[in-house]
C-alpha positions, 0 to 999 in steps of 0.5 A, spaced: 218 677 206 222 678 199 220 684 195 216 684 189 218 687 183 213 691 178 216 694 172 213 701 171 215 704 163 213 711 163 214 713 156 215 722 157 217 722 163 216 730 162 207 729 162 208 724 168 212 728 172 206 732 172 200 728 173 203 726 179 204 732 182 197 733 180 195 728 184 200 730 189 196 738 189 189 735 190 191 730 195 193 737 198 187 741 197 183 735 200 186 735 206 186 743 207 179 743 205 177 738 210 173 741 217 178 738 221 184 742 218 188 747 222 193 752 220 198 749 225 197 741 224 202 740 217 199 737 211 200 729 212 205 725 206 200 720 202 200 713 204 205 709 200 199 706 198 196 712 196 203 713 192 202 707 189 197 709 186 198 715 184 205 712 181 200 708 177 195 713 175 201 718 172 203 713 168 197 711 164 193 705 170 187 706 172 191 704 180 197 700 183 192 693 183 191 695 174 199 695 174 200 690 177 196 686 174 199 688 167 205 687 170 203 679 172 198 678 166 202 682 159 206 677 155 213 680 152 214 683 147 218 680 143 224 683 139 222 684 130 225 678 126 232 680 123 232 684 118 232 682 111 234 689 108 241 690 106 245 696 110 244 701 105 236 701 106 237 698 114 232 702 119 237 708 122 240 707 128 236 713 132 228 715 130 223 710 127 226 703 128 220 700 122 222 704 115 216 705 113 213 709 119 213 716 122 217 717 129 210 717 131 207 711 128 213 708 130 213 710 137 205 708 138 207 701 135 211 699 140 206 699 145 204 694 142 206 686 142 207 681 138 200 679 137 198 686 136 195 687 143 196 693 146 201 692 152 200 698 156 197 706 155 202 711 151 203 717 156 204 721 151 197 723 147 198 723 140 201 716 142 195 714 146 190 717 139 194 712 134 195 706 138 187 707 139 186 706 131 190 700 132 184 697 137 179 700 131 180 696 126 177 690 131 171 692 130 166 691 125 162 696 121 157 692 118 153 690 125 152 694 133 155 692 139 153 692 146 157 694 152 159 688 154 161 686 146 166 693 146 169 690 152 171 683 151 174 685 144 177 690 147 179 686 154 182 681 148 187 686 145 190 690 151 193 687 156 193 692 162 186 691 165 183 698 164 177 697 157 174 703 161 178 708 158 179 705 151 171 705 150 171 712 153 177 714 148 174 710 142 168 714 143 171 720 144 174 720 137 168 719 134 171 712 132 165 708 135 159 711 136 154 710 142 147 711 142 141 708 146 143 710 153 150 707 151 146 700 150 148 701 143 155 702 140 157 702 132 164 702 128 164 709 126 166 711 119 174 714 119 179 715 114 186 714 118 191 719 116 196 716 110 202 716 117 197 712 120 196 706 115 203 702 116 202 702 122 195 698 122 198 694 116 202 692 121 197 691 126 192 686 122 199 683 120 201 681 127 193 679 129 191 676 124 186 682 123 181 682 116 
């Protein structure tokens, strides 16, 4: 049976070496806890399952089947027009690739597609916090939203199946509003930091956002 090959980006390979050796520790812990356990029967390696899935995990998914759908269903990211710009005003070789942006706006772009949906979750938490403005300006202020509304918008800018963490995230940046027994969300009122705005400038532009 031919191997399948599912590519795995890890953007900080520093915060994933620590998930997975979080989640390495907890699998320990489990078994050491469990009634049957004894000193003289060595702790048990995972699964390759298991390590499939904690691989996934420590890199932003919410498991191997959630990688491996991004991996199936995520269009490629295509590489920017040649730049116009003469040589003097050319974006540097190192550091941010758009001159107009920060090295860290310029990091959470390339999250994204060029259709501006979010190709796959920043490892990196300053990263995953810009990116999430970037899904943000999706949403209409004027008017509530239900679960399943936040979903779908969501489901329709992000490309690696989990809307859970994206809905959690937004309400935990206060970003959206949630009210009513979660039955009810709403477009908070944010005013993104100046290094933020060309970056949503470029998102609108690449999905077509108001």
């Amino acid at each position: 049976m031919p191997r399948e090959l599912i590519p795995l980006r890890v953007e900080d390979l520093s915060t994933f070496a620590k998930a997975l050796r979080s989640q390495l520790q907890s699998s320990f812990d489990e078994a050491d806890e469990k009634p049957h356990a004894r000193a003289e029967v060595p702790i048990q390696v995972p699964s390759h399952l298991s390590l499939l899935n904690m691989l996934a995990r420590a890199a932003g998914h919410r498991n191997f089947q959630a990688l491996k759908a991004a991996a199936e269903t995520q269009a490629p990211i295509e590489s920017p027009a040649p730049s116009k710009l003469s040589p003097k005003h050319a974006p540097p070789a190192r550091g941010p690739r758009h001159p107009e942006m920060s090295e860290l706006a310029d990091r959470a772009l390339r999250q994204f597609d060029a259709q501006g949906r979010l190709a796959r979750w920043p490892s990196r938490h300053q990263v995953q916090r810009y990116a999430l403005w970037g899904l943000w300006i999706h949403f209409d202020s004027r008017r509530p939203y239900t679960e399943p509304e936040v979903n779908e918008i969501l489901n329709a800018h992000h490309g690696f199946g989990d809307h859970c963490t994206l809905r959690r995230e937004l309400v935990n940046m206060k970003l959206l509003g949630r009210s009513d027994g979660g039955r009810e969300y709403r477009k908070l009122a944010a005013r993104p930091d100046e290094d933020l705005l060309p970056l949503l400038r470029e998102l609108r532009a690449r999905s077509g956002a108001a």
